[in-house]
C-alpha positions in Angstrom: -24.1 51.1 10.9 -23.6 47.9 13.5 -20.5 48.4 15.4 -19.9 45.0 14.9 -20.0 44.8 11.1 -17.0 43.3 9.4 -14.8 46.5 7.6 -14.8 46.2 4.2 -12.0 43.8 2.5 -9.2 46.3 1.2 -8.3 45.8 -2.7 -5.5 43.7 -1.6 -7.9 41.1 -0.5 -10.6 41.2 -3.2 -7.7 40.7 -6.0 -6.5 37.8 -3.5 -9.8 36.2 -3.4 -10.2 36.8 -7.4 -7.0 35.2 -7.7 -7.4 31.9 -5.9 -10.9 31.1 -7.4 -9.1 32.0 -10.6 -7.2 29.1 -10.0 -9.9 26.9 -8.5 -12.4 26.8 -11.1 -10.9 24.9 -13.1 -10.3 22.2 -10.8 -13.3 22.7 -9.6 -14.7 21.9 -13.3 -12.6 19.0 -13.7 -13.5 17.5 -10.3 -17.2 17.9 -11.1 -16.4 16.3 -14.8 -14.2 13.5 -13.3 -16.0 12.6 -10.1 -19.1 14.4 -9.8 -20.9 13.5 -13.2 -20.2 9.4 -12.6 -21.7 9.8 -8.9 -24.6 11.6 -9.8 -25.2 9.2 -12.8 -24.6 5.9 -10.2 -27.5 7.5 -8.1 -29.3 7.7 -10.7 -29.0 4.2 -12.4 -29.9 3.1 -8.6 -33.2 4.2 -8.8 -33.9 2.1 -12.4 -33.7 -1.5 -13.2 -31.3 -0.9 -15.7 -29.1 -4.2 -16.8 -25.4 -4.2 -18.1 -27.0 -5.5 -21.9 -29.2 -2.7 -22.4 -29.0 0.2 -20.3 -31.9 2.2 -22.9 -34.2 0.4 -21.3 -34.0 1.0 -17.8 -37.5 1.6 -16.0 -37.7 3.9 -12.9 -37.9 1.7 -10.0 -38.1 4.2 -7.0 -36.3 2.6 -3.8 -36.7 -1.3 -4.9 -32.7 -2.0 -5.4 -32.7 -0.2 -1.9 -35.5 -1.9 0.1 -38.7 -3.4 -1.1 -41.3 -5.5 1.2 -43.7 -7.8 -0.9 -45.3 -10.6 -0.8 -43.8 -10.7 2.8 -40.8 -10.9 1.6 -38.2 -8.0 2.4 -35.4 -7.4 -1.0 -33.1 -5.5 -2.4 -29.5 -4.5 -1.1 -30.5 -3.4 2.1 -32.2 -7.1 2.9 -29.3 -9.0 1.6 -27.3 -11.3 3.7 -24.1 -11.0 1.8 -24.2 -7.2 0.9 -23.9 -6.9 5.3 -21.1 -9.5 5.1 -19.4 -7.6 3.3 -20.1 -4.3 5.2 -18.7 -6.2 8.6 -15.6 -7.4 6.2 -14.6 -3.8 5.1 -15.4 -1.9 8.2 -13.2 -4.8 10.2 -10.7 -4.4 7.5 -10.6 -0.7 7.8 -10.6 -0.6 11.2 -7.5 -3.2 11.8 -5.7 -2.7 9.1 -5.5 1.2 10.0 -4.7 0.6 13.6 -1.6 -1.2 12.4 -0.4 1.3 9.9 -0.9 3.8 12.2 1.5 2.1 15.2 4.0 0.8 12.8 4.6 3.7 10.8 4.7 6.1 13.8 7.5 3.2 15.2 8.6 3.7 11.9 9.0 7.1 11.4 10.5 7.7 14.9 13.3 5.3 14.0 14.1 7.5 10.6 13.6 10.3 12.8 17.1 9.6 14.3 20.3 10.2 13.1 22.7 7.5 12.1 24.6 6.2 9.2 23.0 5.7 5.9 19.4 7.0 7.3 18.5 8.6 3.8 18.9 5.0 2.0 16.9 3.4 4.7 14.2 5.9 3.9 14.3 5.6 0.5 14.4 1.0 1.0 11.2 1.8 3.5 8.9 3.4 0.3 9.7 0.3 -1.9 6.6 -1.7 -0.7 4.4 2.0 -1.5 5.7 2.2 -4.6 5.0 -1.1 -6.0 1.4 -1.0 -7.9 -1.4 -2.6 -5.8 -2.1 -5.5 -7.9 1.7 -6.6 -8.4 2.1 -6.7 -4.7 -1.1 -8.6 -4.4 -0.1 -11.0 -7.2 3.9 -11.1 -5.3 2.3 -12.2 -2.5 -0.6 -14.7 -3.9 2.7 -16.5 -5.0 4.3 -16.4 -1.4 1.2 -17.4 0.3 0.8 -20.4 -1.9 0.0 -23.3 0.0 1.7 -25.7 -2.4 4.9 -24.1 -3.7 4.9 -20.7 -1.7 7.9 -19.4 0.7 6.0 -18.4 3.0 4.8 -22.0 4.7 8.1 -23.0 3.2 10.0 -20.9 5.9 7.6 -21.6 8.8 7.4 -25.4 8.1 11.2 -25.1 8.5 11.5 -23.7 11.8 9.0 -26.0 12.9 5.9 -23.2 13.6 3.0 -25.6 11.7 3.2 -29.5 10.6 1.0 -28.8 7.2 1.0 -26.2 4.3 -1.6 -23.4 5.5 -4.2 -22.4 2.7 -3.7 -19.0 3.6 -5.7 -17.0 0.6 -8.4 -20.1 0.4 -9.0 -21.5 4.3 -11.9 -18.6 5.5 -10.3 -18.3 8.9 -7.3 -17.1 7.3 -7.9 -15.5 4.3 -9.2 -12.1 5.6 -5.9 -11.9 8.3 -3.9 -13.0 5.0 -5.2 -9.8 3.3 -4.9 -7.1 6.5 -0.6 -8.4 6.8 -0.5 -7.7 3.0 -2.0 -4.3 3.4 -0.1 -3.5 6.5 2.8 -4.5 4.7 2.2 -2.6 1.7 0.7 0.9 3.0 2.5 1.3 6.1 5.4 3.1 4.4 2.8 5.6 3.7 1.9 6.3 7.1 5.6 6.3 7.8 6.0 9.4 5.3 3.5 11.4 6.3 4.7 10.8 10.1 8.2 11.5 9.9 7.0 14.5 7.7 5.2 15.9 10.7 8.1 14.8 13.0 10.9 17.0 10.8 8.7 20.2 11.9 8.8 19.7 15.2 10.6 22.6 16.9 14.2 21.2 18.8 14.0 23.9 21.6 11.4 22.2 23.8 13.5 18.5 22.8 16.6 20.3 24.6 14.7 22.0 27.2 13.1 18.2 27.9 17.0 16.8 27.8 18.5 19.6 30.1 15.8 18.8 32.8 16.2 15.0 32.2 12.5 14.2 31.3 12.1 10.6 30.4 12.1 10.2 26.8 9.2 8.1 27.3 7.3 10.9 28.8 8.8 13.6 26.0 7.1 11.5 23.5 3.4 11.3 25.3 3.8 14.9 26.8 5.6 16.7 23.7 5.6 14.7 20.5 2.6 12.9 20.1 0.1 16.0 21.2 2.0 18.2 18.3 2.5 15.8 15.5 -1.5 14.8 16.6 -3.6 17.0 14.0 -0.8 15.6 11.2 -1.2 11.9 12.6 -5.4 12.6 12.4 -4.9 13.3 8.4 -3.0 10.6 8.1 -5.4 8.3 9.1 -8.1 9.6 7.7 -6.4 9.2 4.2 -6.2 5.7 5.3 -9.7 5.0 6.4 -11.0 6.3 2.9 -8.7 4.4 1.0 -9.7 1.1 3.5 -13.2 1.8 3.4 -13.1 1.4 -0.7 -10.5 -1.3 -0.5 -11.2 -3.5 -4.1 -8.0 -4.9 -5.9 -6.4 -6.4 -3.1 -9.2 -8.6 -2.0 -9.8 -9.1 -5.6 -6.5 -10.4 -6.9 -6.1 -12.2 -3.3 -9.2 -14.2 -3.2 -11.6 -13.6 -5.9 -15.4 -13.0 -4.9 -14.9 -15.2 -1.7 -17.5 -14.4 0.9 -15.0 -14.6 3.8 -13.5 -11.7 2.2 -15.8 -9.8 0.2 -15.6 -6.1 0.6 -18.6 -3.6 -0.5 -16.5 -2.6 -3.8 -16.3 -6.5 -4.4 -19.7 -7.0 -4.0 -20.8 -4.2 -5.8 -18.5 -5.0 -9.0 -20.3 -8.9 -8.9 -23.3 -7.1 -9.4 -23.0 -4.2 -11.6 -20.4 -7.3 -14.2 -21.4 -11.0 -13.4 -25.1 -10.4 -12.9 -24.8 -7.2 -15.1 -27.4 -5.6 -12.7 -26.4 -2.0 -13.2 -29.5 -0.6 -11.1 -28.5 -2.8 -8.3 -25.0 -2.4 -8.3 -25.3 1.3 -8.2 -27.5 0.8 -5.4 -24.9 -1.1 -3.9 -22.4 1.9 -5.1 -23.8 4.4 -3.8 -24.4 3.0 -0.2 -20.5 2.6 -0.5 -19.9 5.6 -0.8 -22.9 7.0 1.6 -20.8 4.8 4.6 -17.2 6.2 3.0 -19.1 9.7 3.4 -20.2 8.6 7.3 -17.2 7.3 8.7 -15.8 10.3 7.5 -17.6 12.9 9.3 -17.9 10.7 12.5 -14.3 10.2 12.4 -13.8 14.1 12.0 -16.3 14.8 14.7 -14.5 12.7 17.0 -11.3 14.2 16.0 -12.5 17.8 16.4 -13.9 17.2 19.8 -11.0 15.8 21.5 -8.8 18.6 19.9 -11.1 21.2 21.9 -10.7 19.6 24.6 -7.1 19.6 24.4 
């Protein structure tokens, strides 16, 4: 027998192991039901020319919705103009947008992270942008952003900031920055909870140690704070980046199927519903959710690296 050959798992630890995938499989059967089944049949509709008016008779196409070179003439999604446009729109979206949430709800969450009077109704006034429904938030602020009756160039015509009413939602070189502020303003309460989650289980003896020796607080936070609350911050974002990466109703409600704004989700739903081109919309689909899949793993790479090296 190798001397360096696992022992055996007692009892205790087979009925453990029996146990937990007693209670996995069946969310494993629903999350193959729920998301796994619709993925595998967008890959598949991909590689057909099926249209929204008669999916029965979709004809294998191989790659075509993909990339196809005739006549000397490159097509499909992968050769579209717009479908990059709105690859450079979500990734500058996510990337942005992100960054923001990230600095404002660590700001955040280091201000609730004090003690003072009233803290646990400020908390609770700090989720009200999360909790309002995406496309009530996006309609709230269509409304503010008018540039005809909203508040918003009501307020900065009044102190004097610009001499004309700003088409914010409709001028292109500020419809995408109109978009990122409502986002920031909408998920960075989010951030803010799962930071000042991480920041509650913080032990306090290194915080007094740090006090007694009079370290800068500044320093406390780059030396002690931020390196322990990093591997909860790096989850944080990540939720973020997927839920950027896919960003739909927002841009939607905001601005339509404008160009300046269009994300891969928008782009993808003007194919797959107004041109009813189901093959290439799930083309479009699933190379949405191949780059969701990619930024992913490159962002956890990176992560995982500078945690070893920590």
């Amino acid at each position: 027998m190798n001397a360096r050959s696992q022992p055996r798992p007692s009892p205790l630890t087979r009925q453990r192991v029996r146990t937990a995938w007693l209670f996995l499989t069946p969310m494993l059967i629903t999350l193959a039901l729920v998301a796994g089944w619709p993925l595998a049949r967008t890959i598949g509709f991909s590689f057909t020319d099926a249209n929204l008016s008669d999916l029965s008779s979709a004809r294998f196409v191989g790659f075509e919705n993909y990339l196809v070179h005739d006549e000397g003439e490159w097509y499909g999604v992968l050769a579209d103009g717009e479908w990059w446009n709105a690859v450079w729109n979500t990734l500058k979206f996510a990337v942005i947008s992100v960054t923001l949430e990230t600095l404002l709800g660590l700001i955040v969450a280091l201000t609730l992270n004090t003690p003072f009077k009233r803290r646990g109704l400020v908390r609770a006034a700090v989720l009200i942008p999360w909790a309002i429904p995406t496309i009530v938030s996006a309609k709230m602020w269509g409304w503010m952003l008018h540039d005809q009756f909203g508040i918003l160039n009501h307020l900065l015509l009044g102190i004097g900031l610009i001499s004309a009413p700003l088409a914010w939602t409709a001028n292109p070189d500020l419809a995408l920055t109109a978009v990122i502020l409502v986002d920031v303003w909408k998920t960075t309460p989010f951030m803010t909870l799962l930071i000042l989650a991480a920041l509650q289980m913080l032990p306090t003896d290194c915080y007094e140690a740090a006090r007694v020796d009079g370290v800068h607080p500044l320093k406390v936070f780059f030396k002690v704070t931020l390196p322990l609350i990093k591997p909860a911050l790096m989850v944080a974002v990540i939720f973020r980046l997927l839920d950027a990466l896919r960003i739909f109703d927002l841009i939607y409600v905001l601005t339509a199927n404008s160009k300046d704004t269009m994300s891969m989700s928008v782009y993808a739903r003007q194919q797959l519903v107004d041109f009813q081109a189901v093959g290439y919309g799930s083309a479009a689909s699933t190379l949405l959710f191949l780059t969701v899949v990619l930024c992913t793993m490159l962002y956890i790479s990176f992560s995982r690296v500078r945690f070893d090296t920590n």
